[in-house]
N, C-alpha and C positions, 0 to 999 in steps of 0.2 A: 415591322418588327415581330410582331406575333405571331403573323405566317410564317415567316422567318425560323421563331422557335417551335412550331407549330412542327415544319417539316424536318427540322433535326430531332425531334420526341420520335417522330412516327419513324424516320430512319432508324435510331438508335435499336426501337422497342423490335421493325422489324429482323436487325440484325441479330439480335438475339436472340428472336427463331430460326433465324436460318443456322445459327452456329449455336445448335438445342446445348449439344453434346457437350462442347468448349463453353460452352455459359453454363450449364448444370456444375461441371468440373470447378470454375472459376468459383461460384458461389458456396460451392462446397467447401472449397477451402480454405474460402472468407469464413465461412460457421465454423468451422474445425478449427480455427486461429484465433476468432472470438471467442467459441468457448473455452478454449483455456486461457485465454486474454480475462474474460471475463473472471474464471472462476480462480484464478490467482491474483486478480486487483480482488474478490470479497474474500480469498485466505489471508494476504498481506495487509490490507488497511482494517481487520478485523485483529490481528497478529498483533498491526501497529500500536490498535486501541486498546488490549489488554497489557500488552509493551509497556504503554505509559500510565494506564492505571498503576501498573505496576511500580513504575518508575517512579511516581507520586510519594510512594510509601517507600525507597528508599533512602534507612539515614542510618549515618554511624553513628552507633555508641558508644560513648569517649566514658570508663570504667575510669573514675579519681583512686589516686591513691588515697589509702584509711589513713595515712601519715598527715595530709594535707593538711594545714589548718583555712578558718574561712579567708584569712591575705589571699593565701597561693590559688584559694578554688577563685578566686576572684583575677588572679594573674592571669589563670591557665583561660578564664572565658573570655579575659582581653586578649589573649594570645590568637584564641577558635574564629573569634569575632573579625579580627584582623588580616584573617587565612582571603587572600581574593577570591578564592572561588569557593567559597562561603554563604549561605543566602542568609543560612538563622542558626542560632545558639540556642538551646533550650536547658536550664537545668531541670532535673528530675532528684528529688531524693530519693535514700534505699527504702524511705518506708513505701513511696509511691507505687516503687518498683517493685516492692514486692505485692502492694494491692493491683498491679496488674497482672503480675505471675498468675494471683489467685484466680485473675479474672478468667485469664484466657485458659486456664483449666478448664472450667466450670465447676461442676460438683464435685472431681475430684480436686479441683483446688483446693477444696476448704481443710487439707489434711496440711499447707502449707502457714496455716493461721496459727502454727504451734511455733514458729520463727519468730512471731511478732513482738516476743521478749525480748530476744537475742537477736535481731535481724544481722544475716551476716553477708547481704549484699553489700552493693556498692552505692555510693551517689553517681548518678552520672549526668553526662550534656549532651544533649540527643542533636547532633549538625545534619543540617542538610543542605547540601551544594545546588550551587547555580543551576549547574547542567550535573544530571545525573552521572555519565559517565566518568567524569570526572571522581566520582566517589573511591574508586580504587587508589588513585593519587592522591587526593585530598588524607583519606584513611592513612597511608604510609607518611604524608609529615607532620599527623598528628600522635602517630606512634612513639614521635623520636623529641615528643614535647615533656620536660619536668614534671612528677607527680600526675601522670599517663599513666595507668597500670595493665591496663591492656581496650583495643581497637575491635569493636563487633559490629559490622555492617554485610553480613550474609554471602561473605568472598566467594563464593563456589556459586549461587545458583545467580548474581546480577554480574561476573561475567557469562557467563552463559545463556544468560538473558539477550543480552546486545549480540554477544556472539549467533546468536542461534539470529537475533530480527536481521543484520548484517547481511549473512547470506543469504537466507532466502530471499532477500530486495537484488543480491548481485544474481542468483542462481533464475529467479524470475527476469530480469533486464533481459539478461542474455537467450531467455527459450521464447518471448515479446518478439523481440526484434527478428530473430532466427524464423519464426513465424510468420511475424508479418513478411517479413522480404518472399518465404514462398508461396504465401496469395499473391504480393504485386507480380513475380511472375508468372504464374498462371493467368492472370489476369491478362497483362502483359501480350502474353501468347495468343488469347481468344482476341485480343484487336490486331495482332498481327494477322489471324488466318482469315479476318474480315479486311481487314486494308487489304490482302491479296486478293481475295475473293473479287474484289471490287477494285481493280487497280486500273482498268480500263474506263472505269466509269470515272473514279478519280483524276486521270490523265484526261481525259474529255473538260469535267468542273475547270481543270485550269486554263487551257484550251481557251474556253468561251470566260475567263476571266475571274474566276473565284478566287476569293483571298486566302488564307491559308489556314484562318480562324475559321471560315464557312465551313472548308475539308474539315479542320478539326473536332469542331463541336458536338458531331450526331458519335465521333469516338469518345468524344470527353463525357457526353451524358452517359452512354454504354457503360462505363466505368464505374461512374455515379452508382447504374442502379443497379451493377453486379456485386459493388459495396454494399449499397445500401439493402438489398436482398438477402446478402449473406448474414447483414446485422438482425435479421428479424428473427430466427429461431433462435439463436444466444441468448437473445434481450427476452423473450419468451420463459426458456429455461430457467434463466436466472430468475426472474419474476416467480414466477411459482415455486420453487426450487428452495427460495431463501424463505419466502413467508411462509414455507414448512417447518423449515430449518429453526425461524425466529420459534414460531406458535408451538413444537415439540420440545428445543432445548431452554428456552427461558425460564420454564417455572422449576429445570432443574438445577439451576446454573446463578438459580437468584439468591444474592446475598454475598456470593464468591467475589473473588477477583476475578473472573473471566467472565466479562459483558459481550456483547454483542452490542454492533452497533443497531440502531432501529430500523427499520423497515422503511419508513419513509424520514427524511428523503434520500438516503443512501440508495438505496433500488434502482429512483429515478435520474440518481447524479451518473450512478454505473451504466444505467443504460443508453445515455447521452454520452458519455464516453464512448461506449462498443460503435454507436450509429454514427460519432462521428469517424471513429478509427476506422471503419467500413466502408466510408464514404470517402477517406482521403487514403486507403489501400487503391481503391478502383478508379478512384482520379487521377493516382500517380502514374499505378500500374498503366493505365490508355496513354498518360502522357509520354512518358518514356519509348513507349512502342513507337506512335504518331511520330515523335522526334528522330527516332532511329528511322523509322523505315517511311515513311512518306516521303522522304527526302523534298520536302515543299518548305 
């Protein structure tokens, strides 16, 4: 058995000098598929994770009518409370609301402490839904609720939120796959122009009785390690690349809503993704050729 795999390594490893050119080519286009493989899974799951920071802090603010007395503001949070796609109800008085006003001023809030006589806000009940997108619909039948004076939950910039995470997840799918399919066939190709190279010798192997797994295997490893090849400078780049990225934008970036995920172990998750994506590009890629044209 060991021999066995002994002599399909050493086949595989020589065929890949003799086809320098079609293996350089091949590899290359596994690193040029990986690196943008790569560097759109750490845009997109970096996207995702300030997406849902975000998303966290999305809630409507349901403005009471100053009509209201406490019955109806008690109706109206049986009504919110009720809503299915619903998680929580919060009331807020106007005095509260205006000591946030003040807050999120800072210094120049304190010119808002002259209201504190007269506060001419609103009370309101701060909802927030199950699933966030939801907020758009949930917002529109809370609009059309009794002693509702008006609906504020940030319309313009959380559709455009999801709109914008959306497509870049469809506009990445499709440049992924578009990708990977032209390393498998290049790949593809460099075990085609070695299965001809060697079709004499292959036609002798069955000859004297070899299975079809024996032919296959020294092409199924070739695969392997013009994947696995291709994944090393990706996985590389990215390594260094990011822990620049983290150590330059973090101490500008701290406190916002736009985090960055950590360095470890997202790094190590991305780079076991690339090495594996690399290693079933170059498995496929051999397979498919083997199947076609071996005819074995």
């Amino acid at each position: 058995m060991n021999k066995t795999l002994g002599r399909h390594l050493r086949e595989a490893v020589k065929s890949l000098g003799r086809n320098a050119w079609m293996s350089v080519a091949s590899i290359s286009a596994v690193t040029v598929t990986l690196l943008l493989v790569g560097t759109f899974l750490v845009i997109m799951m970096n996207l995702n994770n300030i997406a849902s920071n975000i998303e966290e802090d999305v809630e409507i603010t349901v403005l009471i009518d100053r009509t209201a007395d406490q019955n109806a503001q008690n109706q109206l949070e049986s009504k919110l409370k009720n809503l299915e796609k619903v998680e929580n109800v919060q009331f807020s008085s106007k005095d509260q609301e205006l000591e946030k006003l003040i807050k999120s001023f800072g210094e120049k809030g304190e010119s808002f402490k002259l209201f504190e006589q007269d506060n001419p806000l609103n009370d309101v009940f701060i909802v927030k839904t199950k699933v966030p997108e939801d907020t758009p619909v949930v917002a529109e039948e809370i609009k059309k609720m009794r002693y509702v004076e008006n609906v504020q939950y940030a319309e313009e910039t959380v559709e455009k939120l999801f709109e914008v995470v959306n497509v870049s997840r469809n506009i990445g799918i499709v440049l992924i796959i578009g990708l990977v399919f032209t390393a498998m066939f290049l790949i593809s190709n460099t075990i085609k122009i070695t299965i001809f190279a060697r079709r004499r010798e292959i036609e002798i192997m069955k000859l004297v009785g070899a299975t079809n797994w024996f032919i296959r295997w020294p092409f199924f490893l070739e695969g392997l390690f013009l994947g696995a090849l291709g994944a090393v400078i990706p996985i590389t780049v990215l390594v260094v690349s990011y822990n620049s990225l983290v150590n330059i934008a973090v101490p500008y970036i701290q406190g916002s809503f736009v985090e960055l995920l950590p360095f470890s172990p997202f790094v190590f998750q991305i780079s076991a993704i690339l090495l594996l994506i690399g290693v079933l590009i170059g498995i496929w890629g051999s397979l498919m050729s083997v199947r076609k044209f071996l005819k074995v």
